[in-house]
C-alpha positions as CSV (number, residue, x, y, z in Angstrom):
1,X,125.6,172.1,74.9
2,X,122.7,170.1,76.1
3,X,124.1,166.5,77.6
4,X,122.2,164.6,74.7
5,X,124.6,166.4,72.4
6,X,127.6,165.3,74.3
7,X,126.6,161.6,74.2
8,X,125.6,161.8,78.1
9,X,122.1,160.9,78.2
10,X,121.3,157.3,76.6
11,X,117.5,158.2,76.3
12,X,116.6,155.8,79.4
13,X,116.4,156.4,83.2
14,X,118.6,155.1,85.8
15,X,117.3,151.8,87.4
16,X,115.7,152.5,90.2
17,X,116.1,151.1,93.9
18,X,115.3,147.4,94.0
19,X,111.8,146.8,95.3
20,X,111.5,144.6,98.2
21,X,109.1,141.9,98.9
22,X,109.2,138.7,96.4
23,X,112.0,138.0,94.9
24,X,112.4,138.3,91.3
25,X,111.2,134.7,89.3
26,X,113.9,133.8,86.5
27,X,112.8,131.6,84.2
28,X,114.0,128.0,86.4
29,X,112.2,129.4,89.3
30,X,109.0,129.7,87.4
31,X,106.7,127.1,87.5
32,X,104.9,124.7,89.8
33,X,108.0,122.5,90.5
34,X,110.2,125.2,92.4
35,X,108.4,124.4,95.7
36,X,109.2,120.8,95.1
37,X,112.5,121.3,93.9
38,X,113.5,123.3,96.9
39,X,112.3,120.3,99.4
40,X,113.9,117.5,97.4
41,X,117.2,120.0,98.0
42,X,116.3,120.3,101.1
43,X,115.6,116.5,102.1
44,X,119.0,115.8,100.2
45,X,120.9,118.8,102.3
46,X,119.5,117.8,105.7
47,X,120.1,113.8,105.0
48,X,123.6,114.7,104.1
49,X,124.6,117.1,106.7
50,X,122.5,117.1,109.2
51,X,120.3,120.0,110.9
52,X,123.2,121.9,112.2
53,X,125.3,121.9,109.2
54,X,122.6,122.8,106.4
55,X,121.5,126.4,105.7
56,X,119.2,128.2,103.7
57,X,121.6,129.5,101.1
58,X,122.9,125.5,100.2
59,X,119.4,124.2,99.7
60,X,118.8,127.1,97.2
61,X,122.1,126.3,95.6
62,X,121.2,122.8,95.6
63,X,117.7,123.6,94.0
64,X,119.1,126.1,91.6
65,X,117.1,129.0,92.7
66,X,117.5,132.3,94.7
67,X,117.6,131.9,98.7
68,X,115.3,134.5,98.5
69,X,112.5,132.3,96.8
70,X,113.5,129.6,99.8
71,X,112.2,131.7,102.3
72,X,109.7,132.8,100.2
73,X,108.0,129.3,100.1
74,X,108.8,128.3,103.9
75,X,109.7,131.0,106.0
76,X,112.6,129.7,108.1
77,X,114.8,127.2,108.2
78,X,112.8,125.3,110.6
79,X,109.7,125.8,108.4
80,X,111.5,123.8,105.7
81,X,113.1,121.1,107.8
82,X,109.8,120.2,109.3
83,X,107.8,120.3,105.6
84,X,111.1,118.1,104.6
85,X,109.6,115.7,107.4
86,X,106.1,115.6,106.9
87,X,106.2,114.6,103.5
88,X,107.7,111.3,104.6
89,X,105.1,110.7,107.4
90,X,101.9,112.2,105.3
91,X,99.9,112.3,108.7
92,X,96.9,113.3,106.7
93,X,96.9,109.8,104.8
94,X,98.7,107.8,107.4
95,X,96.1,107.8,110.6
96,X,93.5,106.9,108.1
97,X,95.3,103.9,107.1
98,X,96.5,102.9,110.6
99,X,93.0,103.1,111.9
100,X,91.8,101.2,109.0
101,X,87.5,100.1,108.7
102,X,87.5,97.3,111.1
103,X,88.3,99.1,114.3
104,X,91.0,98.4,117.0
105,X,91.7,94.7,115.3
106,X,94.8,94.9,113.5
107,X,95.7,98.2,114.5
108,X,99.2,97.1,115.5
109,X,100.1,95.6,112.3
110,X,99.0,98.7,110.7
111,X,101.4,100.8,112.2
112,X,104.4,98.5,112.6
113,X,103.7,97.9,108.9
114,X,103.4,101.6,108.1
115,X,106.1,102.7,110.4
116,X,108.4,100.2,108.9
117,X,107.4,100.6,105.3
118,X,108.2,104.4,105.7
119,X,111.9,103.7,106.8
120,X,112.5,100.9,104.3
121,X,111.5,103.2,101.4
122,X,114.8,105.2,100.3
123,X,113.1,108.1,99.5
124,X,111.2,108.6,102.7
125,X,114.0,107.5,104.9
126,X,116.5,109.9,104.3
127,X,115.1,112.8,105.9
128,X,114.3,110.9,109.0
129,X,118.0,109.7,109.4
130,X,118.7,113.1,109.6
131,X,115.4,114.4,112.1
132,X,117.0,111.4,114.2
133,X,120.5,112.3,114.7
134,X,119.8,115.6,114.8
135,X,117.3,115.2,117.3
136,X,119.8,113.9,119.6
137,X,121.8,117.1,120.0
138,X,119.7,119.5,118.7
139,X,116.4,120.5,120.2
140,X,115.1,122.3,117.2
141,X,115.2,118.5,115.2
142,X,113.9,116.9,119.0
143,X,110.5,118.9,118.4
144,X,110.1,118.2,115.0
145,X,110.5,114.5,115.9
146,X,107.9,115.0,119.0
147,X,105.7,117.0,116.9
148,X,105.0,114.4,113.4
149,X,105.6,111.0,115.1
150,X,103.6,111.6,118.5
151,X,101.3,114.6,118.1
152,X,100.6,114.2,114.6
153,X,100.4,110.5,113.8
154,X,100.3,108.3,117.0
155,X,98.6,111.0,119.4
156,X,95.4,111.2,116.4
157,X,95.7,107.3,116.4
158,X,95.3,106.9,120.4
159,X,92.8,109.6,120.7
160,X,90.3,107.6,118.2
161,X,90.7,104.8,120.8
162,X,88.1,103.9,123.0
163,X,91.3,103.7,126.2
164,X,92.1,105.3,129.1
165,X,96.0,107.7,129.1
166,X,95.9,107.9,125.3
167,X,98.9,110.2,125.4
168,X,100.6,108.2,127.0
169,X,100.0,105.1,125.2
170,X,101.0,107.0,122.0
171,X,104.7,107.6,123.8
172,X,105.0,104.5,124.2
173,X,104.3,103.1,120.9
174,X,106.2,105.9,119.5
175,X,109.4,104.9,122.1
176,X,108.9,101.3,120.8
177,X,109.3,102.1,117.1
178,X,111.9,104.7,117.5
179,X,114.4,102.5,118.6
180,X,113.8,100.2,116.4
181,X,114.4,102.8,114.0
182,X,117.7,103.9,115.7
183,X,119.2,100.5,116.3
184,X,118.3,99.6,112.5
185,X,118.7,102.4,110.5
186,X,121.1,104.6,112.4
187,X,123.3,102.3,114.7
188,X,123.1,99.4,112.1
189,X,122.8,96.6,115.0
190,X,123.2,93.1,113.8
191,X,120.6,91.3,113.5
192,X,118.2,93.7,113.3
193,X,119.7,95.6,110.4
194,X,119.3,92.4,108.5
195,X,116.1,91.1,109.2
196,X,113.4,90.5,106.8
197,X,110.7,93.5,107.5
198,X,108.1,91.0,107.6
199,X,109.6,89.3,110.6
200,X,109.8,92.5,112.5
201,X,106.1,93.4,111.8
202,X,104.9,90.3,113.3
203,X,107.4,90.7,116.6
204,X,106.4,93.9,116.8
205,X,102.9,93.9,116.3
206,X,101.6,92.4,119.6
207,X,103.4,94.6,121.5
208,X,101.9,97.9,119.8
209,X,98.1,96.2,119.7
210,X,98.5,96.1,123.4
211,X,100.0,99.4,124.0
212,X,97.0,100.8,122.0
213,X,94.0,98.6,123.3
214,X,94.1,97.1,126.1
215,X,92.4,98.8,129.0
């Protein structure tokens, strides 16, 4: 008796080993938004918990897709936590608009006012509370900090200068700012934490136009 007549063989083959390589798409996966999804998870995840305390497998959760499609898209976990990052300093846009048409006049109100209109958004700020107190015990956070604020943005700013030690003008335009950013945003120190942004771009302002012009 052949196994067909016994009821053993259903008429299809035994699945086969799983294939490696790209994870299988479900129907949620699919679609331009995943990649977006994943780094609104993963700007949520690191805001909440910090560098240390996210992993791969929560922002998936949190986007509703396979871990598998997470690394997929960015690799690592640092890959993701610094593309979480760079989409609330946009370099590429940013050092055009700090540079601005008219040269070096203005430039420091361009960047406090950029600087400081990237924390006051909710959206964008977020993921830099968490790049900033991670980036105090974690060195993995630190250079993503070093890497968009001064080699990205203010480093590109300072280079188009006509100045001598751009670098180290850029720190410390980027030391300037950064503090402000801790003591207001992070620390919460009265009365910086309540002042009007406006007030802070003018105080500000001189400071940075001299950092980044004068010889």
């Amino acid at each position: 008796m052949t196994d067909s007549a016994s009821g053993g063989d259903s008429g299809t083959a035994p699945p086969g080993p799983r294939r490696r390589g790209r994870p299988r798409r479900s129907p949620e996966d699919a679609g331009p938004g995943a990649r977006e999804r994943i780094l609104q998870a993963a700007r949520d995840e690191f805001a909440e918990r910090g560098y240390d305390k996210t992993s791969m497998r929560g922002i998936a959760k949190a986007a509703g897709v396979d871990a598998a499609l997470v690394h997929h898209y960015f690799g690592t976990k640092d890959d993701v936590f610094a593309a979480a990052i760079e989409i609330s300093f946009e370099p590429a846009t940013a050092v055009p608009a700090v540079l601005g048409q008219g040269g070096t006049d203005g430039i420091g109100e361009r960047l406090a006012r950029y600087f400081i209109g990237v924390w006051e958004n909710p959206a964008t700020r977020a993921p830099l509370l968490a790049v900033v107190r991670s980036a105090l015990t974690n060195e993995t956070a630190a250079k993503v900090l070093r890497t968009f604020v001064l080699r990205r943005l203010l480093e590109r700013v300072a280079a188009e200068l006509d100045v001598p030690d751009p670098t180290f003008r850029a720190e410390l335009a980027a030391s300037h700012m950064v503090g402000i950013a801790i003591l207001r945003y992070v620390i919460k120190a009265e009365p910086l934490a309540s002042a009007d942004p406006e007030q802070i771009i003018a105080m500000v302002a001189p400071t940075l136009q001299r950092y980044l012009t004068e010889a």
